[in-house]
C-alpha positions as CSV (number, residue, x, y, z in Angstrom):
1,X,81.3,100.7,98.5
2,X,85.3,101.7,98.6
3,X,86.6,104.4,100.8
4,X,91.0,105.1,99.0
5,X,92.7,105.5,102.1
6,X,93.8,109.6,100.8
7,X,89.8,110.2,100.7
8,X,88.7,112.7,103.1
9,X,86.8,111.7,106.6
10,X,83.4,110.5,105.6
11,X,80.8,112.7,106.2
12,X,78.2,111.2,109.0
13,X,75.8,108.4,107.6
14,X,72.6,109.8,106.9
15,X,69.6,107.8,109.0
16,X,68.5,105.8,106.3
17,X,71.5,104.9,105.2
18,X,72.2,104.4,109.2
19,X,68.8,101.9,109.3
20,X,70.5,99.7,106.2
21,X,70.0,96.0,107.2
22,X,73.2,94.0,108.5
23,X,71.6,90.9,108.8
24,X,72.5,89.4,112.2
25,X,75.2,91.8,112.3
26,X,72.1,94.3,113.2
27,X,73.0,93.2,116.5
28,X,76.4,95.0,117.3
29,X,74.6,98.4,116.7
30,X,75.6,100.6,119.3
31,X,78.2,98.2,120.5
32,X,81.0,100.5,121.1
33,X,84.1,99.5,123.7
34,X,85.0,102.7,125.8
35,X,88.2,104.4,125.7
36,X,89.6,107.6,123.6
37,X,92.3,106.4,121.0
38,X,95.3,108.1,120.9
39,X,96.4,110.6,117.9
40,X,98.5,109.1,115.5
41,X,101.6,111.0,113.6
42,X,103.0,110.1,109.8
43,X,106.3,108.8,110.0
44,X,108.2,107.1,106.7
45,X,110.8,104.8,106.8
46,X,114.1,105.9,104.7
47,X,115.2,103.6,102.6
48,X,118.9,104.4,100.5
49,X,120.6,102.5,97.6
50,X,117.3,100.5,96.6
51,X,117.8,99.4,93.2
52,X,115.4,100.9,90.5
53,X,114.3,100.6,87.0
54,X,114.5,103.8,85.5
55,X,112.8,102.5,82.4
56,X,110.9,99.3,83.1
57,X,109.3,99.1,79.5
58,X,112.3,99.2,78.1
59,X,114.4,96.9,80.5
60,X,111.5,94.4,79.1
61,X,112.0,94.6,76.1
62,X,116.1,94.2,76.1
63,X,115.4,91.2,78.5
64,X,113.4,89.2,75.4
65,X,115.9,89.4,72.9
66,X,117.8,86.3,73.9
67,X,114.6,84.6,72.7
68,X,114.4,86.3,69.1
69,X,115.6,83.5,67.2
70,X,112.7,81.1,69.0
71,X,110.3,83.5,67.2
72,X,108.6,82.5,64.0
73,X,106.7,84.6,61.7
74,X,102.8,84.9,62.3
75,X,102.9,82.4,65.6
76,X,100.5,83.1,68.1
77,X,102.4,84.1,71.3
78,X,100.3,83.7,74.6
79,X,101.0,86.5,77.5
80,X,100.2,85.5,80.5
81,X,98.3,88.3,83.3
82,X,97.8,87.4,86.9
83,X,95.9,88.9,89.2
84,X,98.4,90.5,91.7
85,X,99.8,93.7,92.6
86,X,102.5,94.5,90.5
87,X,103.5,98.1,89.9
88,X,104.5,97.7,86.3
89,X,102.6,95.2,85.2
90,X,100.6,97.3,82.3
91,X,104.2,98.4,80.9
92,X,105.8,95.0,81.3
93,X,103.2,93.0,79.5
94,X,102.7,96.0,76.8
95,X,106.4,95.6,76.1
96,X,106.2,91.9,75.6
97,X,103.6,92.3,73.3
98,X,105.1,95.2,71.4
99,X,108.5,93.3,71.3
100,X,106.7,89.8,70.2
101,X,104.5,91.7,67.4
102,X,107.9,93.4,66.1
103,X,109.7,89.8,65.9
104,X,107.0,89.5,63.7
105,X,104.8,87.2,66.0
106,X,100.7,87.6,66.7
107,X,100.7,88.4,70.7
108,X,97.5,88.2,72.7
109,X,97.1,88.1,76.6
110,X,95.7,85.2,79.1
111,X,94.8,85.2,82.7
112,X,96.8,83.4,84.2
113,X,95.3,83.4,88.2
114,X,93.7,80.1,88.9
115,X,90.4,80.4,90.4
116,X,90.6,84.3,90.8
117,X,87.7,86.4,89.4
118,X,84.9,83.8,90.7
119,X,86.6,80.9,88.9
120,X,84.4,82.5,85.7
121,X,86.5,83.7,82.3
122,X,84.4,86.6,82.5
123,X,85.6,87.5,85.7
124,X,89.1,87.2,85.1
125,X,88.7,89.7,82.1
126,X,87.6,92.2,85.0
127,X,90.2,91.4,87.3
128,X,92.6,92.1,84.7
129,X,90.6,95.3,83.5
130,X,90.7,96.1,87.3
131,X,94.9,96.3,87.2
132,X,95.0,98.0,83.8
133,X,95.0,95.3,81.8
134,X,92.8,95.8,78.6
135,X,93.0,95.5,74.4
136,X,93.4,99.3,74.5
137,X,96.2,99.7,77.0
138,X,98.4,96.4,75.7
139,X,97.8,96.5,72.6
140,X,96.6,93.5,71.6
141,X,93.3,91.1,72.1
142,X,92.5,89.3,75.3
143,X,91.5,85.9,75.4
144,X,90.4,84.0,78.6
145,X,88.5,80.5,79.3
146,X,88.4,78.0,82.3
147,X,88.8,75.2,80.0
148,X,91.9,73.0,80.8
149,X,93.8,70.1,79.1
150,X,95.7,67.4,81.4
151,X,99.1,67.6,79.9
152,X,100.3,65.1,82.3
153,X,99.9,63.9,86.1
154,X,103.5,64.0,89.3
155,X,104.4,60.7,91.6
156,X,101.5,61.1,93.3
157,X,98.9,60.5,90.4
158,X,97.7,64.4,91.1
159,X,96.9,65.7,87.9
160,X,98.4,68.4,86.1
161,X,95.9,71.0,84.4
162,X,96.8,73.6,81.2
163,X,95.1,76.8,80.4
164,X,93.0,75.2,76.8
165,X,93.9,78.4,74.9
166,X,97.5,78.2,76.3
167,X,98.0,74.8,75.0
168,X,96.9,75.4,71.8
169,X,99.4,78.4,71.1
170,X,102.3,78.3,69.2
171,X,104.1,79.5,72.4
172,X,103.6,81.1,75.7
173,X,105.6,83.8,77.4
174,X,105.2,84.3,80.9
175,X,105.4,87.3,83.1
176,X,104.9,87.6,87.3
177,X,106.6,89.5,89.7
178,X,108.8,87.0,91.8
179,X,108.9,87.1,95.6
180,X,108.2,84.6,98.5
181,X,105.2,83.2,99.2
182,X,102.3,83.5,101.5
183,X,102.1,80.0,102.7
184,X,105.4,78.2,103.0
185,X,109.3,78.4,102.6
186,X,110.9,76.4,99.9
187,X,113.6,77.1,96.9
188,X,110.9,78.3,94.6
189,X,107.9,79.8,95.6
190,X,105.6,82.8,94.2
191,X,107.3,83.8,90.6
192,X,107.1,82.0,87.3
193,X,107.0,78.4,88.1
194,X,103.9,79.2,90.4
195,X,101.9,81.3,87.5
196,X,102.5,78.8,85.2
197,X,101.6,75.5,87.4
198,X,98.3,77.2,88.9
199,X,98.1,80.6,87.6
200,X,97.8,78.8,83.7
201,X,96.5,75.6,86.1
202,X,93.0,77.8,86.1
203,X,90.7,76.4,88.6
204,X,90.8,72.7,88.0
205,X,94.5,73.0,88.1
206,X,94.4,74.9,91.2
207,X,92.8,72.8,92.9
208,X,94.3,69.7,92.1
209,X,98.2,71.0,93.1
210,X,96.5,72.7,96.7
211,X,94.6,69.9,97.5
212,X,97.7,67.6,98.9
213,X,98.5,70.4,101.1
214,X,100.6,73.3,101.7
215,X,103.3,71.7,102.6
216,X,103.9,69.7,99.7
217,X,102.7,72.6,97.3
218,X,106.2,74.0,96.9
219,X,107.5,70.7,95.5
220,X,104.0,70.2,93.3
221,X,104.5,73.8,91.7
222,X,107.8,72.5,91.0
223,X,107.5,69.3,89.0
224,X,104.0,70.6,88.3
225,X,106.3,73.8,86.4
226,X,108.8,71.1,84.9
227,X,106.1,68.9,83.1
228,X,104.6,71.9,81.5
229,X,108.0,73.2,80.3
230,X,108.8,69.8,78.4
231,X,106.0,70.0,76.3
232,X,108.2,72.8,74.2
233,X,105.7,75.8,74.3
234,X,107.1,77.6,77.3
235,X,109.5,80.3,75.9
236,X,110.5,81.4,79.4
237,X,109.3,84.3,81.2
238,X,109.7,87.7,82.2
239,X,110.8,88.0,86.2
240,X,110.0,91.6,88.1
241,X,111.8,92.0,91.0
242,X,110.4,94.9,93.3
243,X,112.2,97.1,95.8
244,X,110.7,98.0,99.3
245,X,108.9,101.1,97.9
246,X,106.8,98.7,95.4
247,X,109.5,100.5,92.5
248,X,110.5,97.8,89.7
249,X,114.0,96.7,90.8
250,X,114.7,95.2,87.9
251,X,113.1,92.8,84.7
252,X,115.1,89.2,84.0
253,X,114.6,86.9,81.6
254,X,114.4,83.4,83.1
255,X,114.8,80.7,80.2
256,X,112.5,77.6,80.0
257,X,115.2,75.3,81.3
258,X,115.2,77.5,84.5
259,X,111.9,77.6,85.7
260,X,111.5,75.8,88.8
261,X,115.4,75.8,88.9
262,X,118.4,77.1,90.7
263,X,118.0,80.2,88.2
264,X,114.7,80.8,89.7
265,X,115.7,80.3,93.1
266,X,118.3,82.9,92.1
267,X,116.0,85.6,91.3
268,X,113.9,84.4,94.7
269,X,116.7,85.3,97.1
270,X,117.4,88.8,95.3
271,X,113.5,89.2,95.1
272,X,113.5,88.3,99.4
273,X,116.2,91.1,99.9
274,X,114.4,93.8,98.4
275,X,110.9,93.3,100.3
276,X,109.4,95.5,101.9
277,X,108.7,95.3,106.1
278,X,107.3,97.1,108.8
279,X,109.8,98.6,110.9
280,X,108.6,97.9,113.8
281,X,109.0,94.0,115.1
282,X,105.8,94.0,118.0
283,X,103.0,95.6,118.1
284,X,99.6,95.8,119.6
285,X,97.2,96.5,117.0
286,X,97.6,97.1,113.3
287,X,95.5,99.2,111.5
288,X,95.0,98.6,107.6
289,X,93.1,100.5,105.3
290,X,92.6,98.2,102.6
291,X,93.1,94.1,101.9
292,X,92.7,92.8,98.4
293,X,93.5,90.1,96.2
294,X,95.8,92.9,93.9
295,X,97.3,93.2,97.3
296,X,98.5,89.9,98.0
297,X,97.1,86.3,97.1
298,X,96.0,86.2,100.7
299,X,94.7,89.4,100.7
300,X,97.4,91.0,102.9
301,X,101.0,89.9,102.4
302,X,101.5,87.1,106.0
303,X,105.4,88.2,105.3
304,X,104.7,91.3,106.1
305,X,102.1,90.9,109.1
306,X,103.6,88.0,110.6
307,X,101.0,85.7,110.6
308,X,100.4,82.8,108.2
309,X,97.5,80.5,109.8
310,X,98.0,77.3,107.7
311,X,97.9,73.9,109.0
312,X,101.0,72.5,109.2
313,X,103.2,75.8,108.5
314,X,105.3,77.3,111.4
315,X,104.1,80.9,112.1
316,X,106.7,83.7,111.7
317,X,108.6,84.9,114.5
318,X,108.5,88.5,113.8
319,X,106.5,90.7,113.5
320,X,104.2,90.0,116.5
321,X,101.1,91.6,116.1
322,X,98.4,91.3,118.9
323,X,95.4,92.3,116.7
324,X,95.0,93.7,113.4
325,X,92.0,95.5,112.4
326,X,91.0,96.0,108.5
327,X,89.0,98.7,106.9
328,X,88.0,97.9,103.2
329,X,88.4,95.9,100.6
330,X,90.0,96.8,97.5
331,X,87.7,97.3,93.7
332,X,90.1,94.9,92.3
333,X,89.6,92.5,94.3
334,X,85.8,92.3,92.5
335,X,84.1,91.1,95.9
336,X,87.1,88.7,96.8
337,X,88.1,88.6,100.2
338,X,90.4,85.7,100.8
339,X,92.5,86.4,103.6
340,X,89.9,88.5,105.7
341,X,90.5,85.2,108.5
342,X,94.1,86.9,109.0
343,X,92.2,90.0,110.2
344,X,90.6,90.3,114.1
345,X,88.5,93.0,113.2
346,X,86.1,94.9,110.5
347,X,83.4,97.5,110.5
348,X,80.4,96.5,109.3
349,X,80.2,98.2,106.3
350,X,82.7,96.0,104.8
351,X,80.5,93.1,105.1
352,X,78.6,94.9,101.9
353,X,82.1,95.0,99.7
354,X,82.6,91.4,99.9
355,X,80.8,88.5,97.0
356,X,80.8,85.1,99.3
357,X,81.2,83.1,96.2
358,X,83.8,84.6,94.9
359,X,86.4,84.4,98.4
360,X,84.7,80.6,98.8
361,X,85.3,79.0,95.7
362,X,88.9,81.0,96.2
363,X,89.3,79.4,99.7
364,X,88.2,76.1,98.6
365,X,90.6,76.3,95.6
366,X,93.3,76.9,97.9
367,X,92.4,73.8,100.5
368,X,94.6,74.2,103.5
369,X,95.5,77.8,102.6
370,X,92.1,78.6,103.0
371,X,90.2,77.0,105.9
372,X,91.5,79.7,108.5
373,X,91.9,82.7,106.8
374,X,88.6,82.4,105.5
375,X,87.0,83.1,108.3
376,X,84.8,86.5,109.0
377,X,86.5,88.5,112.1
378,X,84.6,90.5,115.0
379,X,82.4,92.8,113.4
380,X,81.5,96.7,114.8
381,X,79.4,99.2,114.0
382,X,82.6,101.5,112.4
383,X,85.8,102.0,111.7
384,X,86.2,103.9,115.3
385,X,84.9,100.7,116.7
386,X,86.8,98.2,115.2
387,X,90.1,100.0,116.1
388,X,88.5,100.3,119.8
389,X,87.8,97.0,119.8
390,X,91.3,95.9,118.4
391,X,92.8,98.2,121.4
392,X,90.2,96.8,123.9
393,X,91.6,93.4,123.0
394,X,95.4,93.4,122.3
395,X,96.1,93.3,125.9
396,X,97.6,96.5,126.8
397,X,96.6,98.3,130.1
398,X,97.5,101.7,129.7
399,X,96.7,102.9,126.5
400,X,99.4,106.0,127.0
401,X,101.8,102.3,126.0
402,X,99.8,102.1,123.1
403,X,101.5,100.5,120.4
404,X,99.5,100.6,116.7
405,X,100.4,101.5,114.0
406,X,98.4,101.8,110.5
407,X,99.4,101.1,106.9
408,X,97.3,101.7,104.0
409,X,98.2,98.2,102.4
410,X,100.7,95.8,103.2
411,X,102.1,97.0,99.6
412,X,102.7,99.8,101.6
413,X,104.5,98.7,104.9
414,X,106.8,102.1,105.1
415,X,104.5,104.6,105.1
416,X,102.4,104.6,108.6
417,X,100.9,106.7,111.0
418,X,101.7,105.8,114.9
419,X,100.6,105.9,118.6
420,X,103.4,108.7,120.5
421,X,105.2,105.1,121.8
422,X,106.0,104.5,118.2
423,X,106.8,108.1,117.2
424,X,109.0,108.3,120.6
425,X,110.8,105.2,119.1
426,X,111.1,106.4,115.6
427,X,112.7,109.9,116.5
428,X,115.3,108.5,118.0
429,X,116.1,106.0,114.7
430,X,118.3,107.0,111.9
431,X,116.2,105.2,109.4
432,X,112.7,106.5,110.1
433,X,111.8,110.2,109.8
434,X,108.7,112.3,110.9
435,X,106.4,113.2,107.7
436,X,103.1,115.3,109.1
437,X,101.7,116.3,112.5
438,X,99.6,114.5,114.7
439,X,95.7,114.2,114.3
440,X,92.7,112.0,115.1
441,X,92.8,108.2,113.9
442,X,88.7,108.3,113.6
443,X,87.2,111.3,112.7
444,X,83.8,111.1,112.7
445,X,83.9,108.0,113.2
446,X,85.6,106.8,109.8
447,X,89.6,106.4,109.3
448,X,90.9,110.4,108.7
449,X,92.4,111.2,105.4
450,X,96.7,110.0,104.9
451,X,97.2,113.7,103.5
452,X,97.2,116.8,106.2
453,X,95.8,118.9,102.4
């Protein structure tokens, strides 16, 4: 069950669908911290000069032709499709295909997401339906398999797992948005060299780079990248850089030899300029509507809520966020809902979105990365409770002071409503602006509706 965050309030649950059993969450019924919230006012951050693609399919397609010569006649091109949130990802990956099958090549599409989709070929094929990704929309046929070959092993002796299909293609062309990662800080991180190490790694492959660690999974995606590259399939990828309104910002080619490389580590410094933050560096609670593997790979993006909660990482020092509260989980996410650790608080009928198997084998999969933010948070009867309960418990007296603030994703970090000690902050800034009038948070209990229509 999915509320979208523009739905309007709810209407009141009817009593049977009150009486549905929680389990042992049955027992925070009627649990409900006192207090009255404080209305919240839409206000938009303005944002100038962000670079855009006007034409993303086409900036695709121009961006492949250094690689027309590499193209033989009937060779069967592999495209890889991962399972993030990526605003162009159906027109990018149509225009490799349309541009491979004109060079006179036979393009079909992979997943290319590790243990995503319940570690099950099946369930990739619906996480990829889930983002648009499907025969009729691309083009072309969809092929999908957890079966890996060991193409080689790093230093260490840690194995080093290929997508089966992959490996038996006359070539593979790779496409990912680039941008930093969740988990750690190093010269390459989330971008081509990380979909093709554990995205094409599938589960086995996964598991085997996360298992030493997240701090040695930078270098392991790395080499891990490098040893794939040498066995001559990799034609290179396709790099989408995104602006802070989730616009395509632009669409490089990066060549084989640069994967993993300084050209890579290029693309991730341009790619760390562009993202997209909250504008606000503390605050008490922060309210999201929706948390999702298509949002992030740990289900809300840590570099834009400040926390990261892996052993051995240094947290962030900004933003500082007392408590964050989160409301649903998104359909294409398929049940999966890694990350819901980072979160303090849910309502309870969240607990009915999420598939246990699926966010396990994830979390396991992703070994340090997932031990805390696996976790299930404080759950309450609503979304009016869970916010009270964030408020109750982010440590501010006077709730006049009150500091929150809600998003609808962290794709979405410019768009909020806030508290009047935000809005009295944000008239008084040049680069925020005032978008609706105020109104309830919770009406009727439930999160109101983003649009005042």
């Amino acid at each position: 069950m999915t509320t979208r965050p523009d739905a309007p309030p709810a209407t009141p649950t009817s009593p049977s669908e009150a009486r549905r059993s929680w389990g042992p969450f049955d027992a925070v019924r009627g649990l409900r911290p006192s207090g009255t919230l404080p209305q919240v006012t839409p206000i938009r951050r303005i944002l100038t000069d962000l670079p855009v693609s006007v034409d993303p399919y086409a900036d695709a397609r121009a961006a492949l032709e250094p690689l027309r010569s590499r193209i033989l006649p009937g060779a069967r091109i592999a495209v890889t499709a991962g399972s993030r949130g990526i605003h162009d990802l159906v027109p990018v990956v149509k225009a490799a295909v349309d541009w491979l099958r004109d060079a006179g090549a036979a393009p079909f599409v992979i997943p290319a997401m590790g243990s995503h989709g319940g570690a099950t070929a099946d369930g990739q094929r619906e996480m990829l339906e889930g983002l648009g990704i499907t025969p009729e929309t691309v083009g072309c046929p969809i092929e999908a398999t957890m079966e890996t070959v060991v193409v080689g092993a790093l230093d260490d002796g840690t194995e080093v797992h290929h997508d089966a299909i992959a490996a038996k293609a006359d070539g593979v062309l790779l496409v990912n948005r680039i941008k930093p990662h969740t988990d750690f800080r190093g010269p390459i991180e989330s971008g081509i060299a990380k979909i093709l190490a554990i995205g094409l790694g599938n589960h086995l492959g996964a598991a085997s780079l996360h298992a030493g660690g997240i701090p040695s999974l930078g270098a392991n995606i790395e080499a891990a990248a490098r040893l794939v590259v040498a066995q001559g399939k990799i034609l290179g990828g396709l790099a989408i850089l995104e602006n802070a309104h989730e616009q395509t910002a632009s669409v490089e080619l990066l060549t084989a030899d640069g994967i993993g490389e300084a050209a890579e580590n290029a693309l991730l410094q341009r790619a760390s300029s562009l993202l997209g933050r909250l504008p606000f560096d503390e605050l008490d609670v922060l309210v999201v509507d929706e948390l999702g593997k298509d949002k992030s790979g740990a289900g809300m993006d840590t570099n834009v809520i400040g926390r990261c909660w892996v052993h051995g990482i240094p947290e962030f020092e900004s933003p500082s966020i007392a408590a964050i509260s989160v409301h649903s989980l998104s359909p294409a996410s398929h049940g999966n809902a890694s990350g819901l650790g980072l979160a303090d608080v849910i309502p309870a009928r969240l607990l009915e979105q999420i598939d246990l198997r699926a966010s396990y084998v994830n979390a396991l999969t992703s070994g340090a990365g997932g031990a805390r933010r696996s976790r299930l948070p404080m759950v309450m009867e609503d979304d009016e409770a869970a916010v009270l309960a964030a408020v109750t418990m982010c440590g501010r007296r006077h709730w006049s002071e009150l500091r929150l603030a809600r998003i609808k994703d962290t794709l979405s970090p410019n768009e909020l409503m806030v508290t009047p000690a935000l809005l009295t902050e944000a008239a008084e800034r040049f680069d925020l602006e005032i978008t609706g009038t105020a109104r309830d948070l919770t009406p009727a209990g439930r999160l109101g509706p983003w649009s005042e229509t």
